[in-house]
C-alpha positions, 0 to 999 in steps of 0.5 A: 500500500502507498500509504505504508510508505508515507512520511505520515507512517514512518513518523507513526510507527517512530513515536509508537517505537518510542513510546514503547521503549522509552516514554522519556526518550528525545523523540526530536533526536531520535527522529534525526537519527531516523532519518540522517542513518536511514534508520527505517526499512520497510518490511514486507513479509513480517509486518508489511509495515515499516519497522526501525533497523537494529542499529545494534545488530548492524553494529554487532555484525560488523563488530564480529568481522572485525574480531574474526579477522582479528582471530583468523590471524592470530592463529595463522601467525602461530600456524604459518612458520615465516608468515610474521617475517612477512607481515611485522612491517604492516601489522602490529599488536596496536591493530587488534581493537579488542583489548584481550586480542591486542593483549595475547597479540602482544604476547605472541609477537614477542614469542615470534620475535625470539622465535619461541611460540608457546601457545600454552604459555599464553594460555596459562598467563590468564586464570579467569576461565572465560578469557581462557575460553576465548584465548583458546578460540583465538588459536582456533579460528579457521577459513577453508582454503584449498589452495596456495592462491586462495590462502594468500588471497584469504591472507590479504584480505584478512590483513586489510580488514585488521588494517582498516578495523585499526585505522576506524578504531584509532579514528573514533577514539581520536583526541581532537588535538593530537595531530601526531596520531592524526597523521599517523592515521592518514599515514596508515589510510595511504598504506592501505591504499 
């Protein structure tokens, strides 16, 4: 129906969100954020309405990526003998955005570093259960790949996205006066490039 398209039903279905969730929310804010993140789809199997994206399922998704990426190279770099060789002039533990990630990146660049990798030993360093859990997921991650050229390619893509999810990070949580990691930043961006 035409109708389901009109302003009038995008603004109706809007307040009816807000007043479900949160009577007190600032419905002027939420409608900027409606319309400047195109924040409605229209749905036409469920609803046939228009229903608000999940911003925090979009976000979480894209989140997920970026620590996948993160986690496949981890475990590539105590997988692949000579791949840290190859990778250390572009990669460093400062391009895992997560803090327990760039924390066992840490620890596991200066096991490459003296040529001594101990998965086990980075494993012990944690005593919560659940960072252990997730320390072991991080060693355990897999793509299949079924050839040399394919795993190169799966390689620099990863690679690129570690890259760009730093360079995003490093951007958002920029002090606006620190013009050093500004230019490092630009810097990073022509890199990947």
């Amino acid at each position: 129906r035409l109708e389901d398209f009109s302003a009038h039903a995008i603004l109706k279905t809007a307040t009816a969100e807000t007043s479900r969730t949160s009577p007190s929310k600032d419905r002027t804010t939420f409608f900027f954020k409606i319309i400047y993140n195109g924040g409605f789809c229209f749905d036409k199997q469920k609803t046939g309405r228009f229903s608000p994206k999940k911003e925090k399922e979009k976000t979480a998704e894209k989140e997920d990526g970026k620590k996948t990426s993160q986690r496949l190279l981890l475990t590539w770099l105590i997988e692949q003998k000579g791949l840290y060789e190859k990778i250390s002039a572009y990669i460093s533990p400062e391009d895992f955005t997560d803090p327990l990630y760039r924390e066992v990146a840490e620890k596991l660049f200066e096991q490459l570093k003296t040529g001594e990798v101990n998965p086990a030993r980075i494993l012990s360093a944690y005593e919560d259960a659940e960072q252990q859990r997730e320390v072991a997921a991080l060693f355990n991650a897999t793509v299949r790949v079924e050839t040399k050229a394919e795993l190169e390619k799966a390689l620099n893509e990863t690679i690129l996205r570690v890259l760009r999810g730093s360079i995003e990070y490093r951007t958002a949580h920029l002090d606006p006066a620190d013009m050093a990691g500004l230019q490092k930043i630009v810097a990073d961006k022509r890199r990947v490039e």
